[in-house]
N, C-alpha and C positions, 0 to 999 in steps of 0.2 A: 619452507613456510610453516608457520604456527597454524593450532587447530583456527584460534580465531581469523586470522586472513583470509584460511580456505574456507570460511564460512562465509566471510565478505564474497570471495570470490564464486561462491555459490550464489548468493544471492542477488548480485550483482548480476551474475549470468543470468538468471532468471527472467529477472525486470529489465535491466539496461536492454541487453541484445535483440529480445524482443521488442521492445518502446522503441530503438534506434531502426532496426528495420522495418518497423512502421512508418514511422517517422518519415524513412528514405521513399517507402510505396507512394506515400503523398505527392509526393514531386510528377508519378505516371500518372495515379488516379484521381477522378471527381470526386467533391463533397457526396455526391449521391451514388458510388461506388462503393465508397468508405462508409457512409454510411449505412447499406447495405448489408457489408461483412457485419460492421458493428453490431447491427440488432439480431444479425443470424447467431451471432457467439455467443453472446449476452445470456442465453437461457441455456447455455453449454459452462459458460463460467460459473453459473449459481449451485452446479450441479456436482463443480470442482471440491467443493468444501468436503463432500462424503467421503470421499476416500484419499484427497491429498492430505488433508485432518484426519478426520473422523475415524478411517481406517487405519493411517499409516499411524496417528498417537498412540490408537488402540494397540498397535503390535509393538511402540516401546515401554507400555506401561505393563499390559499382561499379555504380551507375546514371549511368555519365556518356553511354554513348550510347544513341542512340534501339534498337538492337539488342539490347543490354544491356537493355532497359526493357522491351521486348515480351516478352523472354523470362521477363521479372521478372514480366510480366503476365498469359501465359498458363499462369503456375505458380500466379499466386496463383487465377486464374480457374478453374481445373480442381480444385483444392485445394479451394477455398471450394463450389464446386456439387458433389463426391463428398463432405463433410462433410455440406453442409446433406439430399443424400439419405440417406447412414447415418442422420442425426439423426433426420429423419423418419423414417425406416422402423423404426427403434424405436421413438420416440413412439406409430405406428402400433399396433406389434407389441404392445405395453403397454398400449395405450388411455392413452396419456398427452398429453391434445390439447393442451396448453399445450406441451410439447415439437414437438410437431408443428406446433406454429406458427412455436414460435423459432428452431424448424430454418433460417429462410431467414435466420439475422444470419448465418454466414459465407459464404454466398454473398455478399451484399451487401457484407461486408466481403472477401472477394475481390476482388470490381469496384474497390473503393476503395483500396484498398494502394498501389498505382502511386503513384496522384493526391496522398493523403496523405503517403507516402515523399518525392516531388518539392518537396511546399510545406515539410516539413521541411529538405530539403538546402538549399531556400532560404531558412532560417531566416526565412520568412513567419508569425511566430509573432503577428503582429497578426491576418492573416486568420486563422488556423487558430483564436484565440481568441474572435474575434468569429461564427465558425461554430458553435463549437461552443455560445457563451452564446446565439445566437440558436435553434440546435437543441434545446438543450435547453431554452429558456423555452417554445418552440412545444408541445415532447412533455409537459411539466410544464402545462401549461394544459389540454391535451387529454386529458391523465391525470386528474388534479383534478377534471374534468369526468366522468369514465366511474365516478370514485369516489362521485361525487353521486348518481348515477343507479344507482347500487347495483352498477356493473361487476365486483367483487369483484379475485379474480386475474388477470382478464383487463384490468386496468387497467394493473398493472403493465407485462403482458406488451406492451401495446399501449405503454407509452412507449420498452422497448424496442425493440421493432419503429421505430417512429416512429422513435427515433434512431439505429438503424444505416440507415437508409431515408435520410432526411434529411442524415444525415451524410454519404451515399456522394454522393446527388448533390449537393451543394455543394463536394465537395473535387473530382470529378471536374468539374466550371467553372471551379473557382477556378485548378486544377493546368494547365487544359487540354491535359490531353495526350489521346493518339489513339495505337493502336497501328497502324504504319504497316507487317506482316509478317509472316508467317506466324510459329508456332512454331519454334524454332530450335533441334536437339538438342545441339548441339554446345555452346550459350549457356547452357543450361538445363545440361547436365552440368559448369560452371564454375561456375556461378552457387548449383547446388543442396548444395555441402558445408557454404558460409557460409550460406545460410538453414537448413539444418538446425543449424549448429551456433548460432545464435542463437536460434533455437527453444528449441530446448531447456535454451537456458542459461535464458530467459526462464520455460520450466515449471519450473524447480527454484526460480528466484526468488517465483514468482507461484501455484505450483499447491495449496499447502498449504489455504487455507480454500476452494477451490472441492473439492477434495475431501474434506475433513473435512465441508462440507456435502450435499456427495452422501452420502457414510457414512453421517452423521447420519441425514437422511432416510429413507436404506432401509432401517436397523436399526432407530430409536429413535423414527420415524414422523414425521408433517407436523408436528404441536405444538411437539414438542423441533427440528424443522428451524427453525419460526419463530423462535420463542428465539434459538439461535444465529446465525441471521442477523440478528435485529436488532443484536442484542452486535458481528456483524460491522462491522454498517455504521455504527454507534456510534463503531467505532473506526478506519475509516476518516475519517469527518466530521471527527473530533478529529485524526487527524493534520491532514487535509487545512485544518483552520481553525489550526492552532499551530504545527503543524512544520514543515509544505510549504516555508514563504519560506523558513526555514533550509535547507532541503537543496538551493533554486536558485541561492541565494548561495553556497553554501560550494564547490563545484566549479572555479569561475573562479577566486576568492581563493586557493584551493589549486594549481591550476595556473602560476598566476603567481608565486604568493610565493617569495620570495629565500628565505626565513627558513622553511622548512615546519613546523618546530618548534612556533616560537613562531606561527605562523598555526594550526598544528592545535592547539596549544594554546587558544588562543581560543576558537574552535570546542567544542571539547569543553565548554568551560565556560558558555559560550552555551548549549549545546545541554545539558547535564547540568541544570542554573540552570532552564530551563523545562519539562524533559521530568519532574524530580521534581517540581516542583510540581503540574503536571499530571497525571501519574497518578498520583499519591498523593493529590492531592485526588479524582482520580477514585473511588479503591479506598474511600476514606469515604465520600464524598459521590452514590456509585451510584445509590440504590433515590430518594432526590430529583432528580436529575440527570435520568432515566428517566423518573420520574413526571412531570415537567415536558415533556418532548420527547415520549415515545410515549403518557400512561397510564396511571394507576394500576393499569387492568385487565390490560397486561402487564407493568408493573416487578417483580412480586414475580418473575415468571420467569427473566427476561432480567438483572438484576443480579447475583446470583449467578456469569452467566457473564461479561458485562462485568469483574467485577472477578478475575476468574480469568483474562482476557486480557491483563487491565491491565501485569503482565508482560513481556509480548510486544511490546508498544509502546514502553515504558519501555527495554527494550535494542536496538528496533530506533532509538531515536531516539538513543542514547549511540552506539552505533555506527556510525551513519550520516558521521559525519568520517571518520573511520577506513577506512571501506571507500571512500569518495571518494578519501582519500590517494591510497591504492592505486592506485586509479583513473587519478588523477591522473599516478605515478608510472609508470604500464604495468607495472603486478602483477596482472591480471586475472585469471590463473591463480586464485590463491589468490583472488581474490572469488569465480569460478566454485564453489573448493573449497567456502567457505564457502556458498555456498546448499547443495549439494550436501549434504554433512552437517546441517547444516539440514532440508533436506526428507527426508534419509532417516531423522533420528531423529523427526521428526514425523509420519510413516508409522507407525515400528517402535511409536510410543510412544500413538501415538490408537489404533489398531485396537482392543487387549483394552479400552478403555471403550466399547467401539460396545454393547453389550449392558448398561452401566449408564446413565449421563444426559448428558446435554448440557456439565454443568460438567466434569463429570471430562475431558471430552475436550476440553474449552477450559484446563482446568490440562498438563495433556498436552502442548500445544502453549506453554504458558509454561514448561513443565519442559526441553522440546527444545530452547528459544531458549535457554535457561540454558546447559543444558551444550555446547550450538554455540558459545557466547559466552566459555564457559571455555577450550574448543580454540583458539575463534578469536584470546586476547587473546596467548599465547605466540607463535602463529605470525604474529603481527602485528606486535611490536615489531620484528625485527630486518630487514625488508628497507624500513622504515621508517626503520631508525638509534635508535631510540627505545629509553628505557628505563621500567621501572614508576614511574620515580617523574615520567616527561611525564605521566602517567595520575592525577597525584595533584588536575588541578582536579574531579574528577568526583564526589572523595570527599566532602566537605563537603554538595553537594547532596543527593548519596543518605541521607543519616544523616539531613538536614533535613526530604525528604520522608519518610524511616520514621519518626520520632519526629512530627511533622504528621499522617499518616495515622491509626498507629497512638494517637495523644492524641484525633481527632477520634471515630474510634472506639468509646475508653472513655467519652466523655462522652454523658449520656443525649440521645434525641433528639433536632436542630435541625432549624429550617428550612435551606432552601439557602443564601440570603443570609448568614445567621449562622456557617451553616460554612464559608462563603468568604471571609469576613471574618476570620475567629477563626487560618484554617487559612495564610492570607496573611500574618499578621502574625507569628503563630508560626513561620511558613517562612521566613522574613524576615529576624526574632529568630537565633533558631539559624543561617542559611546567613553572616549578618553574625559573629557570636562565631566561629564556625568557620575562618572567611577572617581574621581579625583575628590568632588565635592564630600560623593559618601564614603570615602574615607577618612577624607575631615573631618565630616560630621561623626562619625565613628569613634575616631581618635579622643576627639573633643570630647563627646561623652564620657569617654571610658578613663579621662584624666581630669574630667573635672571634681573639685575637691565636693565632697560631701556634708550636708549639711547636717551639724548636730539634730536629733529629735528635737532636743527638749529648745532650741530656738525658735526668738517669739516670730 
């Protein structure tokens, strides 16, 4: 397999296995089970960025010596054991003993930062991918099992656990490193402005449904927290099984290409071409979709919000070229801006729903993506070179997924099959007439004769 595959298949493992074994818990557990686990993680996941970022960048950018590395190590080691005691000693304080369990994932992922950071700079992405599919088949077996036996919330919590456990010591084997010196403050005050500032570039990217599910949670109770975490991790899976290859691909192609234009061109079209079909069959095809993967018993809940995220997905996946350019380009600035705005209108804009339900605050955060996305498309074109009308393969999709969604809709109940069928062909239909026309038009232009100046 290629470097890129084992990448996909890295990441893949990641999100899919986890979202699938979720997914499957649903079927044992209550909305107020799940939502339980949810809001006990929730302040575990915001805590993830320091050292699955922050640290491990840090050690591929200036982890070249072993000095550099300790110091890398005894930042993340100190970091990760004063989080995991804060953690607990709230859970404590609370009575919230599923908190107080999973208080020890950033310790552990402390320990492991180094180790992982290193396998990444080695771009070891065979081992790092075959670690983590065998870690997480071990925690998904062992889970499966606690869900039999009626473990409830504690199933979850325990695959958890399992997998920052397991994860830390195989990458800490695999990396074999060893820190060979004391703490070093001099290393640690160089080393500490790039891990904070990756940090936190990583919480404005990453932070928004970890705390929209905390919110949720402690205003609108465990039920509505279940709800939107399943809608979460729905939408996770779905990127993670359609999108993902596109976003490992497009980075390199975009680096390399001569023509960035007509490469980001493609891209977009690629990417537009599958992300409306996708969630525009999603936004119809919800409350079957759900019923099939978690449930009849919780579809009627969880749909409503799923298709109220639908949104969110749909522009993070148009977008996803665009902000690679950049990337690409050394415009990071302006990506940083963009989460930035981003996470702060999705702040500004969930909170007053914390006191009504779950959807409103999953529209909320499709309303925020929205107007981030309006900001972001003016200040996008021009350090790109680009003009509105590079942005015109996108249109065609979008119209084909709104009239798709919006037809499957109006039409009285199907089954799944029927609406994926009906909704595929109709997408189809339309994205081919659409692309037809602006070729014409195209053509047309470009061979129509020209007219002298100086005619009257």
């Amino acid at each position: 397999m290629t470097t890129r595959l084992w990448s996909f298949a890295l990441q893949w493992a990641r999100v899919g296995i986890a979202a699938a074994v979720f997914l499957v818990a649903t079927r044992f557990l209550t909305l107020a089970e799940i939502g339980l686990f949810a809001t006990a993680i929730a302040p575990v996941r915001l805590t993830q960025g320091l050292h699955k970022a922050g640290i491990g960048e840090a050690v591929i950018i200036q982890g070249k010596s072993q000095r550099r590395r300790d110091a890398l190590f005894a930042m993340a080691v100190m970091s990760g054991l004063l989080l995991s005691v804060l953690l607990a000693s709230v859970g404590f304080a609370l009575q919230t003993h599923l908190l107080t369990a999973l208080a020890a994932i950033p310790a552990l992922n402390g320990f492991a930062a180094v180790s992982e950071g290193l396998l990444r700079r080695r771009l070891a992405l065979r081992a790092l991918a075959l670690r983590t599919i065998a870690v997480q088949t071990i925690a998904a077996t062992i889970t499966l099992w606690l869900l039999i036996c009626g473990a409830g919330a504690w199933a979850l919590a325990s695959f958890a656990l399992l997998n920052a456990g397991l994860s830390c010591g195989l990458s800490i084997w695999l990396a074999g490193y060893r820190p060979k010196s004391l703490p070093n403050s001099r290393y640690q005050s160089l080393l500490r402005p790039l891990v904070i500032q990756i940090t936190i570039r990583d919480l404005l990217t990453n932070a928004q449904f970890p705390l929209a599910q905390l919110a949720i949670g402690l205003s609108l109770g465990m039920t509505a927290a279940g709800a939107f975490q399943i809608a979460t991790r729905m939408l996770n899976l779905i990127e993670a099984l359609t999108l993902s290859p596109l976003r490992f691909i497009a980075l390199p192609q975009l680096r390399r290409a001569t023509d960035l234009r007509c490469t980001l061109r493609q891209h977009l079209r690629l990417n537009a071409t599958l992300a409306a079909w996708i969630w525009g069959g999603t936004v119809a095809a919800a409350p079957n979709i759900l019923a099939l993967v978690v449930g009849t018993e919780h579809a009627s809940a969880v749909s409503p919000i799923l298709r109220a995220l639908a949104l969110t997905g749909l522009l993070a996946a148009l977008w996803m070229p665009m902000l690679q350019a950049l990337t690409a380009t050394g415009h990071t600035r302006l990506v940083l801006k963009y989460a930035t705005v981003g996470s702060t209108l999705a702040v500004t804009l969930v909170t007053p729903t914390l006191l009504l339900n779950p959807t409103l605050s999953a529209a909320s955060l499709s309303v925020a993506a929205l107007i981030t996305s309006l900001w972001f498309l003016p200040n996008c074109l021009r350090p790109l070179q680009l003009t509105c009308r590079n942005l015109s393969p996108i249109a065609a999709p979008l119209i084909a997924g709104g009239l798709m969604a919006g037809g499957l809709l109006l039409i009285p109940v199907l089954n799944l099959a029927t609406q994926v069928l009906l909704g595929t062909v109709f997408y189809a239909a339309v994205l081919y007439a659409g692309r037809k026309k602006v070729n014409k038009t195209d053509t047309t232009a470009q061979t129509a004769p020209r007219r002298p100046r100086n005619a009257v």
